[in-house]
C-alpha positions in Angstrom: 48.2 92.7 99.0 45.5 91.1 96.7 45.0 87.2 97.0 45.8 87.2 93.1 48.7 89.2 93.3 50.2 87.0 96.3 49.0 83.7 94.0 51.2 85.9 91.1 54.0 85.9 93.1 53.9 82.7 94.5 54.3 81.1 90.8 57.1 83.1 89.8 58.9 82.4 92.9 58.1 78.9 92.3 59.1 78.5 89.0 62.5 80.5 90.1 63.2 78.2 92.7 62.8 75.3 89.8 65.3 76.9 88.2 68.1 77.4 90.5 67.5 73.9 91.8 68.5 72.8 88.4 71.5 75.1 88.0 73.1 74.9 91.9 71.1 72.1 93.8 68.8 71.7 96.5 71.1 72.8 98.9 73.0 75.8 97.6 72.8 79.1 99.5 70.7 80.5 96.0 68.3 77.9 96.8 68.0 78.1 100.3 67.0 81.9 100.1 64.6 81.7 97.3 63.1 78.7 99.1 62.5 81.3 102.4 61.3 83.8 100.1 58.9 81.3 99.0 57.8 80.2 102.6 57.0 84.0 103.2 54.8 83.7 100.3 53.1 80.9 101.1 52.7 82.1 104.9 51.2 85.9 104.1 48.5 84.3 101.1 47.7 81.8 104.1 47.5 84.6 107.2 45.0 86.7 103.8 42.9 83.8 103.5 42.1 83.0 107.5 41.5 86.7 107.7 39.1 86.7 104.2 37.3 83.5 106.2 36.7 85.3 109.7 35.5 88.1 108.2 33.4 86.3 106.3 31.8 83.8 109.2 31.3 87.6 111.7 
């Protein structure tokens, strides 16, 4: 996946998190799974971006 597609994603699971932190709380299940969606997110643009750096310093 392309760095701007994962930064694509990463907003609109972010802004959906927002919302159904507003609607069920912090700690309903709805929360807790778009939260762990998020994490993936977060985690494969991080993994892309070490990878983008080492290739870059070979």
């Amino acid at each position: 996946m392309i760095q701007n597609e994962i930064l694509t994603l990463i907003e609109q699971k972010r802004m959906e998190l927002v919302e159904i932190v507003a609607k069920n709380g912090l700690n309903s299940a709805a929360a807790i799974q778009i939260s762990k969606e998020l994490d993936s997110l977060l985690n494969a643009y991080n993994r892309q971006k070490r990878k983008q750096k080492s290739a870059s310093q070979s």
